[in-house]
C-alpha positions in Angstrom: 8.3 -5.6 12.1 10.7 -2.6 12.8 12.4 -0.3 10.1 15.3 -1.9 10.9 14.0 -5.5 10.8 12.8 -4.4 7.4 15.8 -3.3 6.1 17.4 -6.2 7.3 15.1 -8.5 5.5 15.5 -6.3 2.2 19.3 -7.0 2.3 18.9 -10.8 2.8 15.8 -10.8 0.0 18.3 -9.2 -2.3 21.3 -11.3 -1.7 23.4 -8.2 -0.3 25.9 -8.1 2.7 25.8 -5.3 4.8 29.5 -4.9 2.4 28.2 -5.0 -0.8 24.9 -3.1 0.4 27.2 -0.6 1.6 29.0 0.3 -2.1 25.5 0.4 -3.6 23.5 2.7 -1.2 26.4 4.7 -0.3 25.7 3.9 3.3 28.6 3.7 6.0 28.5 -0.6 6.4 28.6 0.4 10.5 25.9 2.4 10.5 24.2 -0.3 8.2 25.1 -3.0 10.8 24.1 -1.0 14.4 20.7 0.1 12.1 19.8 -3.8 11.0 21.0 -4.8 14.7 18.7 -2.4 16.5 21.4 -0.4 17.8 20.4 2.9 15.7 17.3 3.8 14.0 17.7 5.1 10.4 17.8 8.5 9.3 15.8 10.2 6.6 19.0 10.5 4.7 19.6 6.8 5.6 16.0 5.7 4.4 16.7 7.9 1.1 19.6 6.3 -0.1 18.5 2.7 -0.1 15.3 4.0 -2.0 17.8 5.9 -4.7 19.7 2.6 -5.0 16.7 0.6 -5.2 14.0 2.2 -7.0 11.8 -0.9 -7.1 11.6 -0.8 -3.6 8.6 0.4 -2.3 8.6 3.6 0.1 5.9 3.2 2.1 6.9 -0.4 2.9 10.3 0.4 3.7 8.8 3.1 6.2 5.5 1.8 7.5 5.4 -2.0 6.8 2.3 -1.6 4.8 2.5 -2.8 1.2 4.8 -5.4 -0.4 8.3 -5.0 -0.5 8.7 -4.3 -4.2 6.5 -2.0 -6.3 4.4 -3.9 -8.5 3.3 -2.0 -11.3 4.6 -3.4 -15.0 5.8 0.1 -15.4 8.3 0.0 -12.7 9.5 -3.5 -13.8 10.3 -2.1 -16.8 12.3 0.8 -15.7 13.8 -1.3 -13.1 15.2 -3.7 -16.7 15.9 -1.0 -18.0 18.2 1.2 -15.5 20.2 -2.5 -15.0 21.0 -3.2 -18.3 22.4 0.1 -18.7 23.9 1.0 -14.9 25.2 -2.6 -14.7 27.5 -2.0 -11.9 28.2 -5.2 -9.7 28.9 -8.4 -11.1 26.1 -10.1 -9.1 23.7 -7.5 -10.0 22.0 -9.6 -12.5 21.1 -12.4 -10.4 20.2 -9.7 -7.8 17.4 -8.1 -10.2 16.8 -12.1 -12.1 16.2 -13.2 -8.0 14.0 -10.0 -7.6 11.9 -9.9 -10.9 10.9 -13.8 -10.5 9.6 -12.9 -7.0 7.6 -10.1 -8.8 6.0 -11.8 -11.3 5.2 -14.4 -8.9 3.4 -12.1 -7.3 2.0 -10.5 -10.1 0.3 -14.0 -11.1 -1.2 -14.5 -7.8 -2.9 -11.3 -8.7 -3.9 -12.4 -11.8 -5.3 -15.4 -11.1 -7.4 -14.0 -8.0 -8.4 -10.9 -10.2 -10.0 -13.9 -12.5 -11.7 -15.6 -10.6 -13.1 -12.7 -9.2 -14.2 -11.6 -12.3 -15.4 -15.3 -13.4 -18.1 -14.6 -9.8 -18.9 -11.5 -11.1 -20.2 -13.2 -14.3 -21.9 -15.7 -12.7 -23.8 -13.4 -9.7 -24.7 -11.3 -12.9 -25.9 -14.3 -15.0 -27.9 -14.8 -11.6 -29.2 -11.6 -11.7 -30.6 -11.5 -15.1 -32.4 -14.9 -14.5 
């Protein structure tokens, strides 16, 4: 997946148009559209606005495809509350960062749950051991 591809796919995961993406990053909505249609590649400046709009989103995705999408520390999630409750700027913004959060913590049980088992094998291969 391209930069661009991946910038398209943030703006449909966050229930932005390329309008209303626009107002938030700052971004020129052309320049958004010939970037998410292939027709331009995104600038440095381009790739630091979305990530000043979007602090949750993770860089290194964003530039590299590696990672998730989101960052997915607790601390983050909690800034991320945080800075909506007081910046609360759009009127959909709240179901943008409800729609957002209820991916994370999805995610974030997925890792829990495969963290536990792991750790219930550890338990038992060191039962094992002792035996």
């Amino acid at each position: 997946m391209t930069v661009n591809e991946r910038i398209g796919l943030l703006i449909d995961k966050m229930d932005y148009n390329f309008s209303s993406f626009s107002r938030k990053t700052g971004i020129n909505q052309s320049a958004i559209s010939k970037t998410v249609n292939g027709r331009n590649n995104p600038s440095f400046d381009f790739l630091e606005k979305i990530l000043n709009a979007f602090p949750i989103v993770n860089a290194e995705w964003l530039m590299t495809g590696k990672g998730n999408m989101f960052k997915q520390n607790v601390k983050n999630i909690a800034g991320l509350i945080v800075e909506t409750v007081i910046n609360k700027k759009e009127d959909k913004s709240d179901y943008r960062t409800i729609t957002i959060l209820k991916e994370i913590i999805e995610t974030q049980k997925l890792l829990i749950e495969s963290l536990t088992e792991q750790i219930r094998l550890y338990k038992i291969i060191e039962e094992n051991a002792k035996n």
